[in-house]
C-alpha positions in Angstrom: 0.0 0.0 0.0 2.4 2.3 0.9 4.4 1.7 -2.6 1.6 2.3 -4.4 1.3 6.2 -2.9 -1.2 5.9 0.5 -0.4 8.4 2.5 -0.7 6.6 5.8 -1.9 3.0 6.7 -4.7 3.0 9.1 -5.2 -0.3 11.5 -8.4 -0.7 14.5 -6.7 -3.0 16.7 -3.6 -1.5 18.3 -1.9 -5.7 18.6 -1.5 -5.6 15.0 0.2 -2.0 14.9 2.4 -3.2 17.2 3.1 -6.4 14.6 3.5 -3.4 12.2 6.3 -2.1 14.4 8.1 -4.9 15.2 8.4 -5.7 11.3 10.0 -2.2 10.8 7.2 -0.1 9.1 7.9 3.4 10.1 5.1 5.2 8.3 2.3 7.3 10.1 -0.6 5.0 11.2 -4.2 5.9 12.1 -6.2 4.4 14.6 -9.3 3.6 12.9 -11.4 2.1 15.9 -11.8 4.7 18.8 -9.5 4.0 21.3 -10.0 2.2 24.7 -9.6 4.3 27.6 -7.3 1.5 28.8 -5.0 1.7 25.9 -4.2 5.6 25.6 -0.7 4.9 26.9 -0.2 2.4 23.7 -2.6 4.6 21.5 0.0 7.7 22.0 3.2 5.3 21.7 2.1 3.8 18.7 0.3 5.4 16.1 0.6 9.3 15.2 -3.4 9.8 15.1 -6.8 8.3 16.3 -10.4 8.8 15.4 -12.2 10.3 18.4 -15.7 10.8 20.0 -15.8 11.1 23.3 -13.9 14.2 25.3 -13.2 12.3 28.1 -11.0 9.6 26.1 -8.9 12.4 24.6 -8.3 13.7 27.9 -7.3 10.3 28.5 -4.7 10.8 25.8 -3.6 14.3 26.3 -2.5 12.7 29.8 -0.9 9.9 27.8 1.0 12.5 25.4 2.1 14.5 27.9 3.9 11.4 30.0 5.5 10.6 27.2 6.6 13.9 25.8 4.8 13.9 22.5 1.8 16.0 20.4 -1.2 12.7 19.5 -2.9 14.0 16.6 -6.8 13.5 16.6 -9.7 13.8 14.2 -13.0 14.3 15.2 -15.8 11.7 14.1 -19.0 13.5 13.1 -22.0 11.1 12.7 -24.1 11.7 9.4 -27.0 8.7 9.0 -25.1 5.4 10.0 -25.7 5.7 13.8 -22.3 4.0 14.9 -19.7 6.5 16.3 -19.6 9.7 15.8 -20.9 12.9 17.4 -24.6 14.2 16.6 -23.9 17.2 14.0 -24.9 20.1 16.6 -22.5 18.9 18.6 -19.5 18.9 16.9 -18.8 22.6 17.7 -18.8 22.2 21.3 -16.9 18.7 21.0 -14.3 20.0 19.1 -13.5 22.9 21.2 -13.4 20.8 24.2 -11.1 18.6 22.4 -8.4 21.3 21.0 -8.0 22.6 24.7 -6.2 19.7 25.8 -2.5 20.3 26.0 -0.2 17.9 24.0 -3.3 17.5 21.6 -3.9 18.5 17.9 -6.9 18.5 16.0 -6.3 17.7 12.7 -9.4 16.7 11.0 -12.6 15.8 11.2 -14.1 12.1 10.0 -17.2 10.9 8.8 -18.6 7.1 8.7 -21.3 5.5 6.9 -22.4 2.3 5.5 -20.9 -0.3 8.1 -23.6 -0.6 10.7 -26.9 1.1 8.9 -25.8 -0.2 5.3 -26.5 3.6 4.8 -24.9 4.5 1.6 -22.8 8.0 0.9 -24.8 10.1 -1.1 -24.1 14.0 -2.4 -26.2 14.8 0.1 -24.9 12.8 3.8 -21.4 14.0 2.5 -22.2 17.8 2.0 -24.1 17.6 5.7 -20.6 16.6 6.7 -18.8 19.4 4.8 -21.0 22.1 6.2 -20.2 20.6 9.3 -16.6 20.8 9.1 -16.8 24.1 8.0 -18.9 25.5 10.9 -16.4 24.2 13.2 -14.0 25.8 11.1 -15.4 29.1 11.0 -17.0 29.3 14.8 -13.3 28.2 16.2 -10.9 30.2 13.7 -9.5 27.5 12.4 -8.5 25.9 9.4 -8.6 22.4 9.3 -5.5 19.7 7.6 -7.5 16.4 6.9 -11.1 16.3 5.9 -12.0 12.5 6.3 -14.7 12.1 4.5 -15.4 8.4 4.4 -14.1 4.9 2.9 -14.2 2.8 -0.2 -17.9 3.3 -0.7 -17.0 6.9 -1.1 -15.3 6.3 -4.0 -18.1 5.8 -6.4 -19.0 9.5 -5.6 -15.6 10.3 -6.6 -15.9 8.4 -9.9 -19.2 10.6 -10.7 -17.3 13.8 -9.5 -20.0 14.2 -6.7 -17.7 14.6 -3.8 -17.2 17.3 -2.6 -13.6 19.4 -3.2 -13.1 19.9 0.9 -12.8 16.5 1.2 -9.0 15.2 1.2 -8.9 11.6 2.4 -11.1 8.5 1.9 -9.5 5.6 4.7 -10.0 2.4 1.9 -9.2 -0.9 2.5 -11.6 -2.9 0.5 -11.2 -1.1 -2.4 -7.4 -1.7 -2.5 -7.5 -5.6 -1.5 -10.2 -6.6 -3.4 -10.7 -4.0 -6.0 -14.7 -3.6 -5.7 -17.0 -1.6 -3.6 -19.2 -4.3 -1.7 -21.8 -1.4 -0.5 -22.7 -0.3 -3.9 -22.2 -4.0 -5.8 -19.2 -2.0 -7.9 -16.2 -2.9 -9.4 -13.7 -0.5 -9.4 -11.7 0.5 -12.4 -8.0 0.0 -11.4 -6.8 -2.6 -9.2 -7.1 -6.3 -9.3 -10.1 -8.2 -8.0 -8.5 -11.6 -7.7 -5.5 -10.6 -5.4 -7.4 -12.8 -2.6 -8.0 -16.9 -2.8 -9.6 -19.1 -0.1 -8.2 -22.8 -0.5 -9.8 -25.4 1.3 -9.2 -29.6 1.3 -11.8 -32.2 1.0 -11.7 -34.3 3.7 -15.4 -36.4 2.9 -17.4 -36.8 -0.5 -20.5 -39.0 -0.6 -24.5 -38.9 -2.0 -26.5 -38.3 0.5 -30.9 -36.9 0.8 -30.8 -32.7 0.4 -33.4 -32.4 3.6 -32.1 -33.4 7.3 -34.1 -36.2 8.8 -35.8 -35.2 12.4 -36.9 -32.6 14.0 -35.2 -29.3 13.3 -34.1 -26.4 15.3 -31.5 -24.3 15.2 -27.9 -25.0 14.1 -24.5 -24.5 16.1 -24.6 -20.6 15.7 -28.1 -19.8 17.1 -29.3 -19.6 13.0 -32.4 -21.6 12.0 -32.1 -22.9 8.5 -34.4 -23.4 5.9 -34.5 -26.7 3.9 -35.3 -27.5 0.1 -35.9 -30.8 -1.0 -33.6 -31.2 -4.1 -33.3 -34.9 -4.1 -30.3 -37.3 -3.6 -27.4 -34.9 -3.7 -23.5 -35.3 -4.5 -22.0 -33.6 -1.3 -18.3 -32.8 -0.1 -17.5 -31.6 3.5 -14.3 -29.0 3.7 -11.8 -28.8 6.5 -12.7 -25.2 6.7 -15.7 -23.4 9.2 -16.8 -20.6 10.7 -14.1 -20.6 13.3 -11.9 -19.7 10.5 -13.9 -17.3 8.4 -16.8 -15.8 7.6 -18.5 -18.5 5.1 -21.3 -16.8 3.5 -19.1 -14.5 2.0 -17.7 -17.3 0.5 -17.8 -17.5 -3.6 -17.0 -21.2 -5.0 -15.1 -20.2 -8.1 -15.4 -24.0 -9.9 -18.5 -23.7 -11.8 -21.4 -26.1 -10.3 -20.5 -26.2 -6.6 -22.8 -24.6 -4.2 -22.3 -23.9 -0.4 -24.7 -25.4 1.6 -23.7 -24.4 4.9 -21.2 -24.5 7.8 -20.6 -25.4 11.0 -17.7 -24.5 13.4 -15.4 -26.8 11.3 -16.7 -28.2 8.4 -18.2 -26.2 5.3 -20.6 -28.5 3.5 -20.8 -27.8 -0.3 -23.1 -29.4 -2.7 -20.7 -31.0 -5.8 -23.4 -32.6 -7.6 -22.9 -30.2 -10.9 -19.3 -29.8 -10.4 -18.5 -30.9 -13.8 -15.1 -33.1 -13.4 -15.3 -35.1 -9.9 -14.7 -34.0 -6.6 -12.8 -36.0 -4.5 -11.2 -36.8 -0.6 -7.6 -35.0 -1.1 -8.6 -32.2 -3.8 -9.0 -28.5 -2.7 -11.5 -26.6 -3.9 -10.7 -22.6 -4.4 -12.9 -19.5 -3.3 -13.1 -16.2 -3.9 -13.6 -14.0 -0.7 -15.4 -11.1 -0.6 -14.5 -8.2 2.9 -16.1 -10.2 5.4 -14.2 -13.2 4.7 -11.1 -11.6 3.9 -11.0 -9.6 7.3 -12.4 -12.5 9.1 -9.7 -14.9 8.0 -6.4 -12.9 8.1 -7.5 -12.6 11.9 -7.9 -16.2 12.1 -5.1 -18.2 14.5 -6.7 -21.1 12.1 -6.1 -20.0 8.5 -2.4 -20.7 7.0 -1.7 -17.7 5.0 0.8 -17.8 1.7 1.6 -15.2 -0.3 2.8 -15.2 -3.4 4.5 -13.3 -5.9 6.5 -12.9 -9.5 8.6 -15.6 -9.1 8.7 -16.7 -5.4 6.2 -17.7 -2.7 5.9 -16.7 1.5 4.2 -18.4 4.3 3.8 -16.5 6.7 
């Protein structure tokens, strides 16, 4: 990412900026996730900015800055239709005064965030609410504010339109430059690749077996009750591969024919019926993950990860 010309690299949990550190990578990081009150100490030492709500956490981390003799940069989060963080748009005046008094504090930007709880999509209209908040902070503090965050990869189909708006100066995307594609809006994007990411998984069983389940039925392992079709005597292989290790139904088979059926802990049943050529005990079967299963599984202790380039290959 940073080869390619991001400006910083932006991580929520504060264990894997450490892992960033101890590898050597120098470059400014963002906190995306606010931070704990019990990690302002780490928050301070280890990335040059976080994403902040709450006055009373960044008093937290002016205390933390201080101690350690540095200046923690801090955006404010305004909230503009997705109702997860974020401060209510009449507040951000107030908020962001109370913030910029701490000592050993800068307020650098201000951040906006939809379309990850509320599936609320960014629209010329949410994003202009948060310019002309940004700009009333601006203008009732005498300021002049560096970074206007103005939201994530599903902000770049605005861009693509030319509907965002010229204030704003950073998008934080992550999707957008693993996967190429905006999941939000169902959009591929123009540039990078969309095949940069490949589940593999081995078949460990392979039999015919009746599509409905025989009994009584309630609800599976995870609390979901399913719903049955009667297709018949089916062609079925089990996977060594569950939701323990990712999230399945963002799961995409990519040999024509196979279906997923569903998953437990452990096992991810698939239907291999239609597969074409025959699936069988040994053979791994490849799919393509969309966000949830690529975040999900490169936080899994369970998932082996290799990657490969030109001419060599890495586990790690």
């Amino acid at each position: 990412m940073l080869a390619g010309g991001v400006s910083m690299l932006a991580e929520s949990r504060l264990k894997n900026v450490a892992r960033l550190r101890d590898a050597g990578v120098d470059a400014g990081i963002m906190l995306l996730r606010l931070p704990r009150p019990s990690e302002v100490g780490e928050t301070v030492r280890l990335t040059q900015v976080s994403l902040n709500s709450q006055v009373e956490t960044v008093r937290a981390l002016s205390r933390a800055a201080q101690m350690q003799d540095v200046t923690h940069q801090i955006m404010l989060m305004v909230e503009t239709g997705d109702r997860r963080e974020g401060v209510m748009p009449e507040e951000a005046v107030s908020v962001a005064r109370a913030m910029r008094a701490f000592p050993a504090i800068e307020l650098v930007g201000i951040a906006t965030n939809v379309g990850c709880i509320g599936g609320v999509l960014p629209t010329p209209e949410n994003v202009q609410l948060f310019v002309d908040v940004v700009e009333e902070v601006e203008q009732r503090l005498g300021i002049r504010l560096r970074v206007i965050s103005g939201g994530h990869t599903a902000n770049l189909a605005l861009m693509d339109r030319g509907e965002m708006p010229s204030r704003v100066n950073q998008l934080r995307v992550g999707e957008g430059i693993l996967l190429g594609v905006d999941s939000a809006g169902n959009w591929t994007l123009p540039s990078p690749y969309q095949d940069a990411f490949n589940v593999v998984a081995e078949v460990i069983e392979v039999d015919t077996k009746p599509s409905l389940p025989e009994g009584p039925v309630t609800f599976d392992a995870f609390g979901r009750k399913p719903h049955w079709e009667d297709l018949g005597i089916r062609r079925r292989a089990i996977l060594a591969l569950g939701e323990q290790d990712l999230h399945v139904d963002s799961l995409r088979p990519k040999r024509e024919g196979i279906t997923i059926v569903g998953a437990s802990s452990d096992q991810l049943v698939v239907d291999v019926t239609e597969a074409g050529s025959p699936v069988c005990v040994g053979d791994e079967l490849e799919f393509d993950p969309r966000y949830p299963a690529m975040a999900t599984a490169m936080a899994s202790f369970g998932m082996r990860r290799v990657v490969k380039s030109i001419g060599a290959t890495h586990t790690c």
